[in-house]
N, C-alpha and C positions, 0 to 999 in steps of 0.2 A: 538225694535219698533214693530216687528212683533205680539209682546205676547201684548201689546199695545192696536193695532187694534182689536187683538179678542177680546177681552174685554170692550174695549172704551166705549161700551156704555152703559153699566153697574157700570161704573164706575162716581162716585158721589160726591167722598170727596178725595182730595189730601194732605197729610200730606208732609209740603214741608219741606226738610233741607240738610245739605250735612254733608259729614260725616269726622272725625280727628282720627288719631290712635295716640292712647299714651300708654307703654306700654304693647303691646299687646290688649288691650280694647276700644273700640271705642266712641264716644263720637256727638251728634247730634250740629251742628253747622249751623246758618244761610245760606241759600243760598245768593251768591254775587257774580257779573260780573268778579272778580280779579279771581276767583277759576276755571273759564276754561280754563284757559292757564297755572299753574300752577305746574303742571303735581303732584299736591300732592292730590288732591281732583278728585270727580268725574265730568264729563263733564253733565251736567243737563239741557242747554239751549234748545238743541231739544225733551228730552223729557218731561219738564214745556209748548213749545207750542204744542205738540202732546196732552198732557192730555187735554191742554185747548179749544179743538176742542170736548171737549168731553160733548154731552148737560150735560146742567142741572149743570157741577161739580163746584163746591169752591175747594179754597185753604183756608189749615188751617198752617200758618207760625210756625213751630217750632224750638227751639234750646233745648239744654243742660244747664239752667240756671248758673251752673258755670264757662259754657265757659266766661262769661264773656263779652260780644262783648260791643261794642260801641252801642249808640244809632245812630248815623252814618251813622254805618257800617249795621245796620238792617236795616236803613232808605233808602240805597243805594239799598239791595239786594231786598226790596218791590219795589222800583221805576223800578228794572233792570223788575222786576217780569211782574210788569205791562204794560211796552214797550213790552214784548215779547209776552203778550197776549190782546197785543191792546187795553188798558185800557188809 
């Protein structure tokens, strides 16, 4: 969070997603509420509202189109996205 702050304000554009190892190879996966308690992904909650503190910035939502996800399960991790930065 530290490295966060220095920069925060230079920062403009958030490419959001969480990440799956298969393989050895990593793979871009939607962010979603189920993925911080899960101990297999990264915890992302505080720093999605740290960045959004940040003027000016967007998110831009991405995945790994093969992942495959639900429309759902996208449609959850926007909803989670936007409660935590007050939308």
């Amino acid at each position: 969070m530290d490295y966060i702050d220095k920069w925060k304000k230079h920062i403009k554009v958030v490419h959001l997603h969480n990440v799956e190892f298969y393989n050895n190879k990593y793979t871009w996966v939607p962010v979603h509420p189920s993925h911080e308690m899960d101990n297999s992904h990264f915890n992302v909650k505080d720093l999605i509202y740290k960045l959004s503190t940040s003027p000016s910035v967007f998110f831009i939502f991405e995945h790994t189109p093969h992942t495959n996800p639900t429309e759902s399960f996208v449609n959850e991790g926007i909803n989670w996205v936007m409660e935590i930065i007050g939308v």
